[in-house]
N, C-alpha and C positions, 0 to 999 in steps of 0.2 A: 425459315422454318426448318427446326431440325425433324425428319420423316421418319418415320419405323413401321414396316409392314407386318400386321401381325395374319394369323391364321383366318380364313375365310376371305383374303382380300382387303380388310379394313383397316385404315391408316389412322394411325393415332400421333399427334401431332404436340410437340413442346416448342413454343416460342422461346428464345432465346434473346432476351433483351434486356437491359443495363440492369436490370430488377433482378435478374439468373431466371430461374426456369417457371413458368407458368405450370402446375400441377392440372394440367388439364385431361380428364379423365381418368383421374388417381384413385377414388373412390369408386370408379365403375369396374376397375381391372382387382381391385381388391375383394368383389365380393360382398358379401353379407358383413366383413370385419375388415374396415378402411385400414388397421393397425396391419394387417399381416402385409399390405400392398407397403409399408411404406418403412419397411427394415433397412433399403440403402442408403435413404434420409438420415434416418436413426447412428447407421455409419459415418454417414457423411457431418452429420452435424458436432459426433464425438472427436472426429480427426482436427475439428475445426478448430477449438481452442490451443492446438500445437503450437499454430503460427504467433499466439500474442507468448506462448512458453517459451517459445526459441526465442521471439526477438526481445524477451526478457531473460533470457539466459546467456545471448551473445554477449562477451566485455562490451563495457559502456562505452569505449571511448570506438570501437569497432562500429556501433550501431548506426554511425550516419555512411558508414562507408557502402555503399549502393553493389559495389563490387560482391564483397563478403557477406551481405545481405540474400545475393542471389547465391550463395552458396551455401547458406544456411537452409534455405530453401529444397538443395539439392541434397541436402544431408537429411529434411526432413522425409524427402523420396527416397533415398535408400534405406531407410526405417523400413517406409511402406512395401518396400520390394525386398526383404528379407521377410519380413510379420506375414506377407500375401502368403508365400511360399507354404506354412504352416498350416495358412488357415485354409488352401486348395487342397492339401494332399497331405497333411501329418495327422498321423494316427497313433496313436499308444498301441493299441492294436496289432495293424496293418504298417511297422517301422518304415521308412522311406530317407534315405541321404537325401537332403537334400543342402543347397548353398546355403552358405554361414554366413562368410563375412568374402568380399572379390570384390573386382573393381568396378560394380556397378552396384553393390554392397557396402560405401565404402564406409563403414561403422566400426566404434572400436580399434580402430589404426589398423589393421593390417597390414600383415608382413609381406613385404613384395614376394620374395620367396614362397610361400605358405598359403595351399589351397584348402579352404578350410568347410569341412561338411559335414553336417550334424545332422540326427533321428530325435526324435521323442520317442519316450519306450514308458511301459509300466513298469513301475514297483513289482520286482518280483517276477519277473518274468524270464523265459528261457529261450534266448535268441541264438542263433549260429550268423555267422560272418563266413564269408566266401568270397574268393576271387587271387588276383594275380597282383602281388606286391612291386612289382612291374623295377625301375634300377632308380629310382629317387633316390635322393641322400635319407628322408625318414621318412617315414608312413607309423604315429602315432595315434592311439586313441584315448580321450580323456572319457573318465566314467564324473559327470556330473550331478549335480541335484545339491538344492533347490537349483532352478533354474532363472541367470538371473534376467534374461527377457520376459520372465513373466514376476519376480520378484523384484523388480530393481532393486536388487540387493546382490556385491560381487560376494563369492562364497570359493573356498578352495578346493582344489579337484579332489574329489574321493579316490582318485589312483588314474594310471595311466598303465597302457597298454601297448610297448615299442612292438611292433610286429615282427622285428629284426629275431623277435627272441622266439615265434613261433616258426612250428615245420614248416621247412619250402621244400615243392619238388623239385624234380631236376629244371620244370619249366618255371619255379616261382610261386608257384599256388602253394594254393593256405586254404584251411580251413579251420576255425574258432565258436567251440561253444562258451558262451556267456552264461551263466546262471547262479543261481544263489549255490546251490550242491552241484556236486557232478554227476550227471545222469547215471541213471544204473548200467553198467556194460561199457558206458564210454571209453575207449582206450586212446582216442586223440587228442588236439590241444585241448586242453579247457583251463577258464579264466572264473576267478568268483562272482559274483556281481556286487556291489553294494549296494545293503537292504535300501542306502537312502536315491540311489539314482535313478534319474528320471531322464536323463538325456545322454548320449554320446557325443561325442566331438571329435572327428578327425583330422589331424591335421599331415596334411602332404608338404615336406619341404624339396624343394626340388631346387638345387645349384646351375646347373647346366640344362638351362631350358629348350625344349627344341628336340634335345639331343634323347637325354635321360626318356624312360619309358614309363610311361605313367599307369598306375596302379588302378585295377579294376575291382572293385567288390560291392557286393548287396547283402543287403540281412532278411535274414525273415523269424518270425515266432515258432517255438517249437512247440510249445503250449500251445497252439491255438491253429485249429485242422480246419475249419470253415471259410468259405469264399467271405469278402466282404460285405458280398451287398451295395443295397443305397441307403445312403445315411442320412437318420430321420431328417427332419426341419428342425430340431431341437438342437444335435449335434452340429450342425452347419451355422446354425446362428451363437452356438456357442464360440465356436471358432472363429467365425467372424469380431466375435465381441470384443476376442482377445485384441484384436488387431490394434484401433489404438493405444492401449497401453501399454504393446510390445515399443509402437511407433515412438512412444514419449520413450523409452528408454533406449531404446538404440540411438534415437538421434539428439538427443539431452544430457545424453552420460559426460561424453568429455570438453565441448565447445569451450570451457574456461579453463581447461587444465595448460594450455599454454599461457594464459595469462597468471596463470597460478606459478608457470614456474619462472616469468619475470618478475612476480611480487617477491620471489624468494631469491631476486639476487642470482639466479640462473640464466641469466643473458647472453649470449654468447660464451657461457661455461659451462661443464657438464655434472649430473652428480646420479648417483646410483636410483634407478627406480625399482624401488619392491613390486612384483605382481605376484608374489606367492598366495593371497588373498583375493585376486581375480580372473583366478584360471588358471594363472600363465602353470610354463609344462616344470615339470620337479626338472633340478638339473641346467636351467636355461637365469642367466644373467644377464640382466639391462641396465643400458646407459643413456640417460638425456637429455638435451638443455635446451631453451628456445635460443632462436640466434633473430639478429637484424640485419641486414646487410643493404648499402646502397647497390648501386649498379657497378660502381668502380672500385665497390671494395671485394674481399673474398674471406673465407677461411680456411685456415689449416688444421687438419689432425692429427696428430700422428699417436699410432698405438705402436708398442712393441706383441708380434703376434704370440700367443702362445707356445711352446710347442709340441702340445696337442691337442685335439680340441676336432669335435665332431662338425659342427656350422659355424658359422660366422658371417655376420652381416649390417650393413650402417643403410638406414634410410632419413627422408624426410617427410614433414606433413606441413599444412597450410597450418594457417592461425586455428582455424577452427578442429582443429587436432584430426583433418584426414590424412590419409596416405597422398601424397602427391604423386599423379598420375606414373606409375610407373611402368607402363606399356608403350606412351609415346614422348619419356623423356628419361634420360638417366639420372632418374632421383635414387636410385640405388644401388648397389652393391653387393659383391655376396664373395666367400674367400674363392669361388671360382673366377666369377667375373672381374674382381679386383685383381691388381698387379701389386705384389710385395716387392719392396726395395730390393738390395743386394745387401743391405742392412738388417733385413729380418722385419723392416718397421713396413706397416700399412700407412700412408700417407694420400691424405685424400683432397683435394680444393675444392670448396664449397662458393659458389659464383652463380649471378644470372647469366654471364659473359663466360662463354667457350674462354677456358684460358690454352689449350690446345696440350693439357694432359690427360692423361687414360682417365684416372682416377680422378674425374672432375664428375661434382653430385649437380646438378641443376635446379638451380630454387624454381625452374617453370614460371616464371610470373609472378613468383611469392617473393614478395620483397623480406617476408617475415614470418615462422614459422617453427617447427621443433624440429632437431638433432636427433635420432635414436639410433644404437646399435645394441647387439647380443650378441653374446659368447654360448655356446651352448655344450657342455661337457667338457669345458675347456681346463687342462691343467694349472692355470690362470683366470684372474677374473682383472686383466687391465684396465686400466681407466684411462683414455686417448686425452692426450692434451689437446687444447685448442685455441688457435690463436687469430684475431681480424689483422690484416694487412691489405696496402692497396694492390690491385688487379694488377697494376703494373710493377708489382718488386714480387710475386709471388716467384717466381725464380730464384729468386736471391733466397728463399727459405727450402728450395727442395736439392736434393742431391744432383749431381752433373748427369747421372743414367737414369732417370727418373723417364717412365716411359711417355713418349710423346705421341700427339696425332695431329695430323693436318685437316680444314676441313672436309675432304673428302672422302679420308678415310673414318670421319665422325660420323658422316651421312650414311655411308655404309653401315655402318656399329648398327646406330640409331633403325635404320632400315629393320638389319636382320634380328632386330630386340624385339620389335612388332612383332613379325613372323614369330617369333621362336615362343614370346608369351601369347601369343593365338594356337599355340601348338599344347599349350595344356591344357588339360578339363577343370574349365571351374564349374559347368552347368550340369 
């Protein structure tokens, strides 16, 4: 018996047995109207057709594999754990940052680098931004709408907002009005709005994790002087409503885009990906390919780096186009954490096997999965060659000073990688 005590002492009881849950006493806790008592049902029954969407949406030849199955699973929970976010505490109103996309989010690929955290805001409205732009490499904001978690439909940014380009004081503070005009008297930063935007999106790139100082800011309405309140049962069940069909699009968007990019002959190659249509930031170029690899094979990249260019960075993701855990494995890279030749070339070994160089990307467990990097303001837009060779000649393809590690000083890396990405805010 699962128990719950309510007020007065009286226990109200749900059996729990192969059937799911006995509604026993649903109709008595409801009132005069059985419908108002059973809105979680209501929830619960709309999330429920995901799971035949997903396992109809994972590649065919993927679907017996019991592995990737349960991962599909775990993709359709971080839907739920971004869409929850929204429907607790986002207000057009009452603006609120909150988590976008991180690694318990992990939707939309994610840049390991890139802490990403978004508001819903109205049409027309006149918000101020505040806080301390803190020593990350960027601190952007995108001006969006439509939105595509509530449109499944990607749309391109109505403008961005580098912060680099607003006042800082001598400690780093900022302060930013947002609006369609410029207030009457304003004499500080101000930005336009676009009549069509509905949401914000920030994105934090930070290189040197650990180190760099992370950026603190809040919004609020300048239009609007009133406390909040409590929000009817109209507005609460609306928010709720949205929930799954945020859920279908977060965790339904990409599942076959790796399969998509082996149909096209991008197998262990790479070829230019356009996001100028799905967000991605004006000024930033991507690179992709899915790869395959046994255990004794690896690959090689090598790019010549630009020579100049604001970020730079190579990750990976599983089949089902996640980010692969990049807090407790080096699936990535970034022009910090990477070590450049004495050639000017980034050279990377992609391997499930420790081959005992720096610039070794770790498939974690993914025998199979996608390649991605970005160039971001880069006087260049290179395209890195790529080559499979086995585990044991990969030597014989890298230069004599090519940096090395032993296990021990892997474990360390690996250690202080943990620490250093628990040292950002993604919440």
């Amino acid at each position: 018996m699962l128990g719950v005590h309510l007020s007065g002492g009286r226990l109200r009881g749900a059996e729990i047995g192969k059937n799911g849950v006995n509604r026993i006493g649903m109709h008595d806790m409801a009132g005069d109207n059985p419908g108002w008592g059973l809105e979680w049902e209501k929830l619960i029954d709309a999330l429920r057709p995901l799971g035949d969407a997903m396992r109809a949406r994972v590649p065919e030849r993927l679907r017996g594999n019991r592995q990737i199955m349960a991962e599909s699973m775990r993709l359709l929970l971080s839907g739920v754990t971004r869409a929850t976010h929204d429907a607790l505490v986002g207000d057009r109103r009452y603006p609120l940052f909150v988590p976008e996309l991180n690694i318990s989010q992990n939707i939309f690929q994610p840049n390991a680098d890139t802490i990403y955290k978004a508001c819903l805001i109205e049409k027309g409205g006149s918000y101020v931004i505040k806080g301390d732009r803190g020593t990350v490499r960027m601190v952007i904001l995108a001006q969006m709408g439509p939105d595509t978690l509530r449109t499944g439909k990607h749309h391109p940014l109505l403008g961005q907002i580098d912060f680099d380009t607003l006042t800082l004081d001598g400690e780093g503070r900022f302060e930013v009005v947002i609006s369609p005009e410029r207030p009457a008297g304003h004499v500080g930063d101000w930005r336009p709005l676009d009549p069509l935007c509905e949401k914000f999106m920030v994105r934090i790139v930070g290189c040197d994790w650990g180190v760099e100082r992370e950026p603190h800011f809040g919004i609020a309405r300048l239009d609007v002087d009133e406390s909040k309140g409590r929000p009817s049962a109209e507005t609460l069940h609306h928010a709720f409503g949205e929930i799954p069909g945020i859920v279908g699009v977060c965790a339904l968007a990409f599942p076959t885009h790796v399969e998509e990019l082996r149909a096209q002959g991008h197998l262990n190659a790479l070829k230019i990906f356009d996001v100028s249509q799905m967000s991605g930031l004006a000024g930033q170029f991507y690179y992709e390919g899915a790869y395959e690899l046994a255990d004794d094979e690896a690959l090689i990249t090598e790019v010549k780096v630009p020579a100049s260019y604001r970020y730079w960075s190579i990750i990976l993701t599983n089949e089902l186009y996640e980010t692969t855990d990049w807090y407790n494995n080096q699936a990535s890279l970034n022009d910090t954490q990477g070590v450049v030749d004495s050639d000017g070339t980034f050279r990377t070994v992609i391997s499930a096997r420790d081959p005992g160089v720096h610039n070794w990307l770790d498939t974690s467990g993914y025998p199979s999965g996608a390649v991605q990097g970005r160039w971001f303001e880069a006087s260049e837009k290179p395209m890195p060659s790529i080559k499979k060779v086995k585990l044991v000649d990969v030597d014989q393809h890298l230069p004599s000073d090519t940096k090395r590690v032993n296990p021990q000083e892997r474990a360390i890396a690996l250690r202080n990688r943990r620490l250093a990405a628990q040292m950002r805010i993604i919440w």
